[in-house]
C-alpha positions as CSV (number, residue, x, y, z in Angstrom):
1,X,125.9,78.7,21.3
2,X,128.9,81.3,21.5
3,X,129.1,80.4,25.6
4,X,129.3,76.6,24.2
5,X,131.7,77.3,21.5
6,X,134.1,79.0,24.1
7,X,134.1,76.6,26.6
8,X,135.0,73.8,23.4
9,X,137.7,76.1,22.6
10,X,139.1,76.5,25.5
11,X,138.9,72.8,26.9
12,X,140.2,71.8,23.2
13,X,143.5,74.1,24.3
14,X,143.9,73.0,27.4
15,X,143.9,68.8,26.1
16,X,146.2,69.7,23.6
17,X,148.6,71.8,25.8
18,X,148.6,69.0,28.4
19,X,149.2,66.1,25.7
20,X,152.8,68.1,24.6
21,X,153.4,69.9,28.1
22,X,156.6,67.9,29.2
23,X,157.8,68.4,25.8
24,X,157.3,71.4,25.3
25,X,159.7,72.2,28.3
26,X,163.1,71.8,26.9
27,X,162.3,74.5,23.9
28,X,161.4,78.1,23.3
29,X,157.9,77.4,23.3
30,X,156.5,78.6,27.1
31,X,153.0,77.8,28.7
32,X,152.5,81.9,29.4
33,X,153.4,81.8,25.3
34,X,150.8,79.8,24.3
35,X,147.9,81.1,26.7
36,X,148.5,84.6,25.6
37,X,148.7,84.2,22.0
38,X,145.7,81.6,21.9
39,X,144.0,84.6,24.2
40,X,144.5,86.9,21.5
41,X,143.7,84.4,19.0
42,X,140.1,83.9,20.8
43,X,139.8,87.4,21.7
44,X,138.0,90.5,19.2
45,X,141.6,90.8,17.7
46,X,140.8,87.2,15.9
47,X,138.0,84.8,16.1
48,X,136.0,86.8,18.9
49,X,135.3,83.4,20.4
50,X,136.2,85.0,24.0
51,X,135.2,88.6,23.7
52,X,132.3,88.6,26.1
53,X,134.6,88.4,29.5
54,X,133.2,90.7,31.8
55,X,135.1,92.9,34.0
56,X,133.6,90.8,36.7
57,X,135.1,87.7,35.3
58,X,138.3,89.4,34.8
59,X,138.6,90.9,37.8
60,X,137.9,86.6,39.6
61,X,140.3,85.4,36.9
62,X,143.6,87.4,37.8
63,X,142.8,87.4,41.4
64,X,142.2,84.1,41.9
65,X,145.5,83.2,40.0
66,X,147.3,85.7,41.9
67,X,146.0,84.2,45.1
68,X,146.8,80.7,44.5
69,X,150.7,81.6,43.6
70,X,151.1,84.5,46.2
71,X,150.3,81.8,49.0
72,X,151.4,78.5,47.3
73,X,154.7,79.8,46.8
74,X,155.3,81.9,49.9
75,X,154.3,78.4,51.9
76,X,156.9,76.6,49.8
77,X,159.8,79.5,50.7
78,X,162.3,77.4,53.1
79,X,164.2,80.1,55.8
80,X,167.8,78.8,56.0
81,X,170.7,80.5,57.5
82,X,173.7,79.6,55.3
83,X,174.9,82.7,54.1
84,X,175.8,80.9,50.5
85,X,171.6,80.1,50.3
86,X,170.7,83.2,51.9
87,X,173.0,85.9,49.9
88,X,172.1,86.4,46.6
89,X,168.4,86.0,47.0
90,X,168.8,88.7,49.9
91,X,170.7,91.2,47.4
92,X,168.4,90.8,44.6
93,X,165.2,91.5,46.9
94,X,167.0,93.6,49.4
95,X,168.8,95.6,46.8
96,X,167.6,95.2,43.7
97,X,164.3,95.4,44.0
98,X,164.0,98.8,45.5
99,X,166.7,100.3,43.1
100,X,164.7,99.0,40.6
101,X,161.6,100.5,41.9
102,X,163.4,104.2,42.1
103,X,164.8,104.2,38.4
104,X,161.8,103.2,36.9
105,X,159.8,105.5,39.0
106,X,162.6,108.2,37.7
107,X,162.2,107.1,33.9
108,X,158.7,107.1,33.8
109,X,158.1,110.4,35.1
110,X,160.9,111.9,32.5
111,X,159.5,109.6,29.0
112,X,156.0,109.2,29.7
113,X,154.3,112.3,29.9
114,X,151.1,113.1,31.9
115,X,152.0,111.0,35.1
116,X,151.6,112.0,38.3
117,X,154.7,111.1,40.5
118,X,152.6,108.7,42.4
119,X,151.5,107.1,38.9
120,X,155.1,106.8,37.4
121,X,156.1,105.1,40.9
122,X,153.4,103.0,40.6
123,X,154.0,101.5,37.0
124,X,157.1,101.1,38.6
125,X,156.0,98.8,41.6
126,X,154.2,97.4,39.3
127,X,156.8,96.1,36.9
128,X,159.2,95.4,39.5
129,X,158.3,92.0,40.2
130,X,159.4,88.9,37.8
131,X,157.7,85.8,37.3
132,X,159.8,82.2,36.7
133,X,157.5,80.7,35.1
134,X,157.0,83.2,32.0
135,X,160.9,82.0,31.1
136,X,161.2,79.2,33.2
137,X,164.0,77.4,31.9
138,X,165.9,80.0,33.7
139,X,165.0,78.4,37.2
140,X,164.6,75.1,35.7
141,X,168.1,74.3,33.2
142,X,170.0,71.9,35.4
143,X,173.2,73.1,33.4
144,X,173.1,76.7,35.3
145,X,174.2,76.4,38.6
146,X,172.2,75.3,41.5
147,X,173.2,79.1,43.4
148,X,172.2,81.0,40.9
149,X,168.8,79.3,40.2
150,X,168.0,79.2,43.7
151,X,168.9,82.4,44.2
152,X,166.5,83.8,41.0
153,X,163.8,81.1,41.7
154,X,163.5,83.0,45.5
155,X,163.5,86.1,43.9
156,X,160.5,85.7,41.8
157,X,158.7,83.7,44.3
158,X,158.5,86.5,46.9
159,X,159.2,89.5,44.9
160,X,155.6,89.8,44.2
161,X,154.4,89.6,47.5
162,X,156.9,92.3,48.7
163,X,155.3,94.6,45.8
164,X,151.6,94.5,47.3
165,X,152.6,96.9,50.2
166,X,154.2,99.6,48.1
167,X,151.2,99.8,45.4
168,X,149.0,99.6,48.3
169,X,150.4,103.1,49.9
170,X,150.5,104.7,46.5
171,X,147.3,103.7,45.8
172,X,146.5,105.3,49.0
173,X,148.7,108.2,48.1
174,X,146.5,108.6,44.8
175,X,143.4,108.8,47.1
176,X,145.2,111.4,49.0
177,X,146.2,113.5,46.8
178,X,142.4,113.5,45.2
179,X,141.1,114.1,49.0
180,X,143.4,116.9,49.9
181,X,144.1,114.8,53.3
182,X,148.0,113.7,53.3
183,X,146.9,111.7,56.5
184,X,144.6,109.5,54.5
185,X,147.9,107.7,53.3
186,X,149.0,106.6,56.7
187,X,144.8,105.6,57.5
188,X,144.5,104.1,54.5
189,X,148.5,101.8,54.7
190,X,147.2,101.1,58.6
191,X,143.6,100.1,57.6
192,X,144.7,97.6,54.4
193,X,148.1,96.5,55.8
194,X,147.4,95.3,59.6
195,X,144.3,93.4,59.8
196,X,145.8,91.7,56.7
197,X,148.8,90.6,58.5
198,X,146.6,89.5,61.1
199,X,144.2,87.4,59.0
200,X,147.0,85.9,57.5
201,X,148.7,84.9,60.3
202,X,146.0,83.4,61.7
203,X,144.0,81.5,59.3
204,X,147.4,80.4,57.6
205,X,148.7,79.0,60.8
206,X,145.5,77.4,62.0
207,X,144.8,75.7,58.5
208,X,148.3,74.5,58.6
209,X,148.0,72.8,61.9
210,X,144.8,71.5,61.2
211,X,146.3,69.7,58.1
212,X,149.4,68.4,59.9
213,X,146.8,66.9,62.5
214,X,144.8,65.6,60.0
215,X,147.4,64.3,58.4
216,X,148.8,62.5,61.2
217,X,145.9,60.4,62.6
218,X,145.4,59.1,59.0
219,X,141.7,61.3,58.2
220,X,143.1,63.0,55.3
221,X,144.7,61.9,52.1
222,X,147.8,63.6,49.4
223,X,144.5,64.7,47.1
224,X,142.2,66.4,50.0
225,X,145.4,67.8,51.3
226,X,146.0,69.6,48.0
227,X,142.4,70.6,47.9
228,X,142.9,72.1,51.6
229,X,145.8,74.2,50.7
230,X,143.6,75.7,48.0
231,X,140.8,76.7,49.9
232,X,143.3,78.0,53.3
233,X,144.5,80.2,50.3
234,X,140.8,81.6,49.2
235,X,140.3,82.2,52.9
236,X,142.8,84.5,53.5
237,X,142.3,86.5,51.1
238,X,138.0,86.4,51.3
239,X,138.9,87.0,55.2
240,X,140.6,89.9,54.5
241,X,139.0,91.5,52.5
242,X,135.6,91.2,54.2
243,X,137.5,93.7,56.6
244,X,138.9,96.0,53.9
245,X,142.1,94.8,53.9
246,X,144.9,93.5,51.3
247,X,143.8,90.1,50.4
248,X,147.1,89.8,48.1
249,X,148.9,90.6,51.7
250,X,147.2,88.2,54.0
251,X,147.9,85.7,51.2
252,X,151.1,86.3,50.4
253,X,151.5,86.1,54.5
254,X,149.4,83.2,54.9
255,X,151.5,81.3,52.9
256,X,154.3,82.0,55.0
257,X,152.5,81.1,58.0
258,X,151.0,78.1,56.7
259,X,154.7,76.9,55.7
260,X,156.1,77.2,58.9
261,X,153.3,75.6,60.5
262,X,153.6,72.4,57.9
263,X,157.2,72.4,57.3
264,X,158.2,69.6,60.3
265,X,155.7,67.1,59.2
266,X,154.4,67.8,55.8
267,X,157.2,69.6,54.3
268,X,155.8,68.8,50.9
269,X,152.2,69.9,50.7
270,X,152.1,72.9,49.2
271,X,153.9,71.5,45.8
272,X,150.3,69.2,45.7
273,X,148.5,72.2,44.7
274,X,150.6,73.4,42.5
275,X,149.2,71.7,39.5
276,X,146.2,73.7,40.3
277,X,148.0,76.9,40.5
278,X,149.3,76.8,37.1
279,X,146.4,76.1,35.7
280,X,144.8,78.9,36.9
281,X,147.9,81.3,35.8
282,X,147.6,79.8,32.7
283,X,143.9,80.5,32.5
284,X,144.4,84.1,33.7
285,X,147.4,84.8,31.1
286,X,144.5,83.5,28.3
287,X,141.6,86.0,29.5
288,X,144.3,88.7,29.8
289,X,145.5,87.8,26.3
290,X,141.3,87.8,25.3
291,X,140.0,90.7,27.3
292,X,142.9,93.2,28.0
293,X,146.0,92.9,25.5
294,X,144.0,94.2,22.1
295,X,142.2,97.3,23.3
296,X,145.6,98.6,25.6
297,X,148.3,97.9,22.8
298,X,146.2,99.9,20.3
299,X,146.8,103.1,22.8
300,X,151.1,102.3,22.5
301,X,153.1,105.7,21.9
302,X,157.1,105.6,21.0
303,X,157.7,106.6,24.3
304,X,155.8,103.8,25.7
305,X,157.8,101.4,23.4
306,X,161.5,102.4,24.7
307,X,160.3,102.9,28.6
308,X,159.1,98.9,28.6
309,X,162.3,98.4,26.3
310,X,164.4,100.1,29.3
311,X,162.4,98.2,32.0
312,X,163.1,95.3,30.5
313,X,166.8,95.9,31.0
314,X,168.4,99.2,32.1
315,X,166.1,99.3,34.9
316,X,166.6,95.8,35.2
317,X,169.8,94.9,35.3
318,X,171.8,97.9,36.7
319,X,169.9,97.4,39.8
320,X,171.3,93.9,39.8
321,X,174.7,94.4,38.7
322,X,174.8,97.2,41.9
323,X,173.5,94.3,44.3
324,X,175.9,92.2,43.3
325,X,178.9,94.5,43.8
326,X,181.1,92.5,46.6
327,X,179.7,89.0,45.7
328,X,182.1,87.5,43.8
329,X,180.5,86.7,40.8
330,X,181.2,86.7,37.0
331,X,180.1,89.8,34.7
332,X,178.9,87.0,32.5
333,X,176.6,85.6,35.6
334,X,175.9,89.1,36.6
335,X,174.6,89.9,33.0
336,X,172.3,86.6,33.3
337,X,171.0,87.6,36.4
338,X,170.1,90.6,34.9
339,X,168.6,89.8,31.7
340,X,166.7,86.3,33.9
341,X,163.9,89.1,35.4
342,X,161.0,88.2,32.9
343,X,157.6,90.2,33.8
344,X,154.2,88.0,34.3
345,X,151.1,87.3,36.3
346,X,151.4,89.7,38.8
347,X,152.5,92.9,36.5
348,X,149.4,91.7,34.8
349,X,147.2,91.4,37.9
350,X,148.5,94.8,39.7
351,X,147.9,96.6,36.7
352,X,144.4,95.3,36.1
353,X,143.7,96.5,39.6
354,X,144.8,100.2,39.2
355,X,142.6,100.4,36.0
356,X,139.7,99.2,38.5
357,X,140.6,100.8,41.6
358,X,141.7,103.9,40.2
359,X,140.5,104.8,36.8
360,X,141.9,108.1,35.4
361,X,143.7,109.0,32.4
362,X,147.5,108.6,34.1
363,X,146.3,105.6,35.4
364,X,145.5,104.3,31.8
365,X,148.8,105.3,30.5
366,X,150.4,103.1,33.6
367,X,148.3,100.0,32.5
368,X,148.9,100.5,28.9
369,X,152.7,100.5,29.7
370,X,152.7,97.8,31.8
371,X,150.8,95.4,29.5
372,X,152.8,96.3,26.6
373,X,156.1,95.7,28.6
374,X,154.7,92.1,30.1
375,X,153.5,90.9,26.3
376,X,157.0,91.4,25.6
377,X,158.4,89.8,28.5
378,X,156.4,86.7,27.8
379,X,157.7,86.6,24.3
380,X,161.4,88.0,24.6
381,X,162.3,86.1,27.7
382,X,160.3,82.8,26.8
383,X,161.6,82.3,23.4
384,X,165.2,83.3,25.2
385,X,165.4,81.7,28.0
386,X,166.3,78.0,27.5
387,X,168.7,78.9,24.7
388,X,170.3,81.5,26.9
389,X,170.2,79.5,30.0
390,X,171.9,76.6,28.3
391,X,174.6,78.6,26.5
392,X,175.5,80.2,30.1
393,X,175.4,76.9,31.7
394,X,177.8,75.1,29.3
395,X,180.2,78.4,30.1
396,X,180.0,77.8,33.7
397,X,181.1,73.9,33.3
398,X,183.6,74.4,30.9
399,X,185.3,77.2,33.5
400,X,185.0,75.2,36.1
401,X,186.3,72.0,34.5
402,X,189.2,74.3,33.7
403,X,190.0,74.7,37.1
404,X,188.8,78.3,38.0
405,X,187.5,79.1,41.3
406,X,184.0,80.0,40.8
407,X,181.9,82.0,43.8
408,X,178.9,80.8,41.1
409,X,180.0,77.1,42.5
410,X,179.5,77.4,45.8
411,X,176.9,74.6,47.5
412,X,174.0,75.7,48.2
413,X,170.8,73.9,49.5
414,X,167.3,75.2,47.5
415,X,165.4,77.4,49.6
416,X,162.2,77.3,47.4
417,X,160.8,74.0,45.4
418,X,158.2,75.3,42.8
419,X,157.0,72.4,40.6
420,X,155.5,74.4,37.8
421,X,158.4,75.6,37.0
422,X,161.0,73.3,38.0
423,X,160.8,70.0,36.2
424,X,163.4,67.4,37.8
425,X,165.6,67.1,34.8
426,X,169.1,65.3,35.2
427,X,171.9,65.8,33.2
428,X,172.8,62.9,30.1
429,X,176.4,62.4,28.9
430,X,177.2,65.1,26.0
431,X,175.1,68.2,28.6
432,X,171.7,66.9,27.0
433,X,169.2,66.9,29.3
434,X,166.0,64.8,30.2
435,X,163.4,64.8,32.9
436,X,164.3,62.5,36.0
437,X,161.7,59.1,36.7
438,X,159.2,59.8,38.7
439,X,161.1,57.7,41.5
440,X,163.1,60.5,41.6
441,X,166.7,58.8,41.0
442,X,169.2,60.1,38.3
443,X,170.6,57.9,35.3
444,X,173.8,57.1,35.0
């Protein structure tokens, strides 16, 4: 009976989240909100509906999720090479990211006491990368300007992928330093990092061609195709790892591939499994919420509490503000690029793997940081971010209708088209906003 009563719980959520979905995106309220709080709700902090998740069932959970959007939106990434598309994305992941990697991995190793240095760079990595979708008004509001949600809607689409390598070598580094062998870093990057490049490339490409073929003599269909994408996905990363390799690499790559490969014919095919993906994020956000959040924020310390504080925006945004330095734009944009870095699925997923792959007691202070900082994020930047990103976007209107020459205004074509998280709202007289028909044409 509990197995029945979970599944009735969970099926009841997921009914009554779809019946208010659309609505629900034009408030506060956020899917990653919802999932995590119901997670806790169901979990042995409430009604113990969901406490028997395994780690095994974990472990499927967050990876699958992680899968699905590593490839999904690396294959929906569009290389153009307009310097106004191109710029801030290329600062943010170019710049910012690693800044933001070094001061955390700085600030950790002074606050949080008992950390080896490869630890406190790894709760680093692993809070570097953002995820749109836990605040995704901020990519979404049609009120902020096109640049500047492009430009953060890039960022958290590839950001994660770029963090798999660097957690991968100190994971490696860990391993080393337990071994006594420096040289097991460089084995260890080689070994996980190359045939997963490799897999990727390959089954990513070949899928994709396959598909466009199919697709072109009429033997496939919009549905099947979505269905394809999903399992070209689970293939990279099963083929990978059957070698020992990064599976979050070859996915993250074979999404790439797979784009390029689709992009001429089928430009549109990996937004048909998208629905998919967010379903499964949403699902992995609820068994975190059940299985991890209760027993790892019972373990918080002060010092925890002001270093996720810090991530959250020191170590967020003066990175940003520095990788912006020569671009023209507004403190007030700069401040909203800053604050727009909420942290998600993959700070969830990375950290769920260290506690796996490398249990030890530094390693449980890293993944009791990183939850407590991400539970926060979901909260602080869901319940912020359309309020936020509406006040900013009415500012950038009214100073532009004013006649000031914004760099914030310049045109710029989107380089990455994630339904989840961008609903195709238009802009109503008065700067109210509504979702566009499904025909895809504006209202007057």
């Amino acid at each position: 009976m509990p197995a029945e009563i979970a599944v009735i719980a969970v099926a009841v959520l997921l009914v009554a989240y779809a019946l208010v979905a659309r609505r629900l995106t034009t408030t506060p309220v956020t899917g990653p909100i919802v999932f995590v709080s119901a997670g806790m709700l169901l979990g042995p902090a409430g009604t113990d509906t969901l406490a028997d998740i395994s780690i095994e069932t974990l472990r499927l959970v967050v990876e699958a999720a992680l899968v699905l959007v590593l490839f999904t939106d690396s294959a929906a990434f569009r290389l153009r090479w307009r310097r106004s598309d191109l710029e801030l994305p290329a600062r943010l992941l170019g710049i910012g990211l690693p800044l933001t990697i070094a001061l955390g991995t700085v600030l950790a190793a002074v606050m949080i006491g008992g950390l080896e240095l490869w630890e406190a760079a790894a709760l680093a990595v692993i809070l570097a990368p953002t995820d749109g979708a836990v605040g995704q008004a901020i990519v979404s509001n049609p009120l902020v300007p096109s640049r500047i949600r492009g430009a953060l809607n890039v960022e958290s689409g590839l950001n994660d992928g770029i963090a798999v390598p660097f957690l991968s070598i100190l994971l490696a580094a860990g391993e080393a330093e337990a071994s006594g062998d420096p040289m097991y870093i460089l084995v260890t990057f080689a070994t996980a990092l190359v045939p997963a490049l490799l897999v990727g490339v390959v089954v990513g490409w070949t899928g994709g061609k396959l598909l466009v073929l199919a697709a072109r003599r009429g033997w496939t269909s919009p549905g099947w195709s979505a269905v394809a994408v999903i399992a070209i996905a689970a293939l990279t990363y099963v083929g990978a790892d059957a070698l020992a390799a990064s599976g979050f690499v070859s996915a993250f790559v074979g999404g790439l591939a797979f784009g390029v490969a689709t992009r001429a014919e089928m430009p549109d095919t990996p937004e048909l499994a998208e629905g998919i993906t967010h379903l499964a994020a949403l699902i992995a956000f609820m068994v975190v919420g059940a299985a991890v959040l209760d027993p790892e924020l019972q373990q918080i310390t002060p010092s925890m509490a002001v270093y996720a504080l810090l991530s959250l925006t020191v170590v967020r945004m003066l990175p940003v503000a520095v990788s912006m330095i020569g671009s023209g734009l507004r403190p007030r944009t700069i401040l909203y690029l800053g604050w727009s870095g909420p942290r998600g699925l993959a700070t969830i997923v990375f950290a769920t793997i260290l506690l796996l792959d490398a249990p030890g007691a530094g390693v449980t202070l890293v993944v009791t940081v990183a939850v407590l900082t991400s539970t926060i994020s979901v909260y602080a930047h869901g319940l912020t971010a359309w309020p936020l990103s509406s006040r900013y976007g009415r500012w950038f209107r009214e100073t532009k209708a004013a006649g000031a020459t914004l760099a914030e205004a310049q045109p710029s074509e989107p380089l990455m088209r994630r339904r989840r998280m961008e609903p195709d709202f238009v802009i109503l007289r008065g700067g109210t906003t509504t979702e566009a028909p499904s025909d895809g044409r504006l209202s007057p």
